[in-house]
C-alpha positions in Angstrom: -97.7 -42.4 -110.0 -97.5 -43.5 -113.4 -95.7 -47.1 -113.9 -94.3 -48.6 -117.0 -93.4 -52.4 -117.1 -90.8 -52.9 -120.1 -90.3 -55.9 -121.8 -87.5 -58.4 -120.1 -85.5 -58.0 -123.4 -85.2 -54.1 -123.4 -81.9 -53.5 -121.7 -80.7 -52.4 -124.8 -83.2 -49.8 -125.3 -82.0 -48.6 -121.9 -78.5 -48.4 -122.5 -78.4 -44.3 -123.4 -80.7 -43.8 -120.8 -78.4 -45.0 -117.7 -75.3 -43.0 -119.8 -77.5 -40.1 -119.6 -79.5 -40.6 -116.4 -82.2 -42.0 -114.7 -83.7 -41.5 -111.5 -83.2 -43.2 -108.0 -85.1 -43.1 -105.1 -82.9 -43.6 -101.7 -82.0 -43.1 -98.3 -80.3 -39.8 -98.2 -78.0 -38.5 -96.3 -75.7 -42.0 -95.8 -72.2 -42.4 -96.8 -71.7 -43.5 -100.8 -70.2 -46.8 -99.6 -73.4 -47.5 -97.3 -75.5 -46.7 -100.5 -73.1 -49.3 -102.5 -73.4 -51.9 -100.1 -76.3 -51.2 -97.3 -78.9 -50.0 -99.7 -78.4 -51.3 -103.0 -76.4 -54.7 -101.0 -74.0 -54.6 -104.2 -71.2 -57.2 -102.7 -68.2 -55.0 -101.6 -65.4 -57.2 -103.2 -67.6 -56.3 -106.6 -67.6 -52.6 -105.6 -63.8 -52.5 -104.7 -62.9 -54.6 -107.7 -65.3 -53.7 -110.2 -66.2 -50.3 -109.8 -63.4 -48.8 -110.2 -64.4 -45.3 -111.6 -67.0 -43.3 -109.3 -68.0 -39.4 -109.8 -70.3 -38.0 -107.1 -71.6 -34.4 -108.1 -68.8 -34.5 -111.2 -66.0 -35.3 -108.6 -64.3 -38.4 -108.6 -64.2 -39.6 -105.3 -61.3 -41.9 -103.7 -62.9 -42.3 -100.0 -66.1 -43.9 -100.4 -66.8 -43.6 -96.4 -66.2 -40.0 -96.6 -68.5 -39.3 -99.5 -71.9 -37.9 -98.6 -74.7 -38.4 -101.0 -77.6 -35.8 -100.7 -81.1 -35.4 -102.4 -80.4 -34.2 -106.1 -76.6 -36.1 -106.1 -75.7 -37.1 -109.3 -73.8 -40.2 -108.9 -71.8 -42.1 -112.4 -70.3 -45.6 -111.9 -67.9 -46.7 -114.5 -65.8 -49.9 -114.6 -62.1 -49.2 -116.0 -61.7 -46.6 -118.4 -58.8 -47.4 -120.8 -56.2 -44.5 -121.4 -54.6 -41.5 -119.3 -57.8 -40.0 -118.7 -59.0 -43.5 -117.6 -56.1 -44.3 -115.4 -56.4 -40.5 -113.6 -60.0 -41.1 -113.0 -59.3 -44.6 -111.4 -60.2 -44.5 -107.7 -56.9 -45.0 -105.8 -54.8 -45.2 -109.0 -51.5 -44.4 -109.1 -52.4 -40.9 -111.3 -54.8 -40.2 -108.9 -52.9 -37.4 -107.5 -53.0 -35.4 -111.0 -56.5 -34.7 -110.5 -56.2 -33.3 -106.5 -57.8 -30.3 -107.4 -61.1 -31.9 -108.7 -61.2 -34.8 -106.5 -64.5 -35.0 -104.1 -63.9 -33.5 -100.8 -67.1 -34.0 -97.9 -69.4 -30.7 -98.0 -70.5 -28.9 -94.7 -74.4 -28.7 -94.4 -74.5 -32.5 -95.9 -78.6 -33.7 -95.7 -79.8 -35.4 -92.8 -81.2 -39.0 -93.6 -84.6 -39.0 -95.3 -85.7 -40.2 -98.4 -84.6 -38.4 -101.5 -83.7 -38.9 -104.9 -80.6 -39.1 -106.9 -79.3 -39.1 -111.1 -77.5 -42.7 -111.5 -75.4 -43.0 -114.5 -73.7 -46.1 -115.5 -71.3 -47.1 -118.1 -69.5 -49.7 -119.9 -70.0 -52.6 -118.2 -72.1 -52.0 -115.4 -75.1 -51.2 -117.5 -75.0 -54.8 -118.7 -74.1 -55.6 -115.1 -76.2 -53.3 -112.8 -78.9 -52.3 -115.1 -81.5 -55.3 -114.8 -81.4 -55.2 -111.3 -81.6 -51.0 -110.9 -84.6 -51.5 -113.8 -86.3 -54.2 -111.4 -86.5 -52.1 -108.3 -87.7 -49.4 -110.1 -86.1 -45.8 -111.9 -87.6 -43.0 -112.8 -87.6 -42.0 -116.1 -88.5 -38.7 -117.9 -91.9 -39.1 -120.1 -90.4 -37.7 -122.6 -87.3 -39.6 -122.8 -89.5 -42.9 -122.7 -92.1 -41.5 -125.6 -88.9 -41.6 -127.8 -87.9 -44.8 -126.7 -91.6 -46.8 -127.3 -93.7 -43.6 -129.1 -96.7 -45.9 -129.5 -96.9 -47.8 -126.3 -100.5 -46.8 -124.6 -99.0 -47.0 -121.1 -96.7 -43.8 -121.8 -98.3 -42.2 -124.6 -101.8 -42.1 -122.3 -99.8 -40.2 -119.7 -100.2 -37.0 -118.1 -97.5 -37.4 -115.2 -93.4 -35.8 -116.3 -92.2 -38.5 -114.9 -93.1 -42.2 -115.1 -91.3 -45.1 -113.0 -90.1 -47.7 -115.1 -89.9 -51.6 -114.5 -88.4 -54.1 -116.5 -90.1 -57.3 -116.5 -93.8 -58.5 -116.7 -96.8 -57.1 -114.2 -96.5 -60.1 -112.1 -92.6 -59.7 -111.6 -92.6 -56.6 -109.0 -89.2 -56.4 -107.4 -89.5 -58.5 -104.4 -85.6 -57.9 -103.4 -83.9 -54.9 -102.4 -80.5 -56.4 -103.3 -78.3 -56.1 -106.1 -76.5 -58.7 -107.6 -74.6 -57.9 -110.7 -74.8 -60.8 -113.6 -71.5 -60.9 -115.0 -68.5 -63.7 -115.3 -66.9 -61.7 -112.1 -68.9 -63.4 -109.4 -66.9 -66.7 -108.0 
């Protein structure tokens, strides 16, 4: 398994890449709000209050118990979205209704737990949020996408493997923490 640490200043750098993508290894199988707030132990109040737009598989979903997320899922967090669109897309909102036919429904033949990994795609806010503490557990990243990012940096450049998991922080700084907690004037 190819690792790359990135420097603690290069959440910027990441910003397109969590609009766009980046790999998560989890427990499979478990309901989206366990995910939330079991695996990634993201406070609820911040998940019910601050993420307020979530799309699993391109569906918004309203019933975060009911949501399933399975190995391949491609899960998008979003904080408000201003606008129509962004008041239709709201989880719970009052427009929610306009959007029935679109809206996440659970899937028969769900996976079983196991490990697995999903796409995790944030926006707005939660990158500057989230994104530090998704980037210091660990997400997998597409060589490719990273050789853009850093083209001369030895520890991608000298890589054979497609994928490459990505740290941000020095050697010494391995997550030690499994929880999330977002960095942001919200928290009391």
């Amino acid at each position: 398994m190819a690792v790359f640490h990135a420097p603690d200043d290069a959440l910027p750098t990441f910003r397109t890449l969590f609009q766009q993508g980046v790999g998560i290894s989890i427990q499979i199988g478990t309901s989206l709000e366990d995910l939330l707030c079991c695996q990634w132990k993201i406070d609820r109040d911040y998940v019910m209050n601050r993420i307020s737009t979530l799309f699993l598989d391109s569906k918004p979903v309203d019933d975060l118990p009911a949501a399933i997320v399975h190995d391949g899922a491609t899960l998008a967090l979003s904080g408000a979205m201003p606008g129509l669109i962004g008041a239709t897309m709201r989880r719970g909102g009052v427009l929610a209704s306009f959007r029935n036919g679109i809206t996440y429904c659970g899937t028969s033949g769900d996976d079983e737990g196991g490990h697995g990994r999903i796409t995790l795609k944030l926006f707005n806010l939660l990158i500057d949020e989230l994104g530090p503490q998704f980037l210091a557990r660990g997400i997998w990243v597409p060589r490719a996408r990273l050789a853009e990012l850093f083209p001369k940096h030895p520890d991608i450049v000298n890589v054979t493997d497609n994928e490459i998991k990505v740290y941000m922080g020095a050697r010494s700084s391995a997550p030690t923490s499994d929880s999330l907690q977002p960095h942001h004037a919200f928290d009391t």
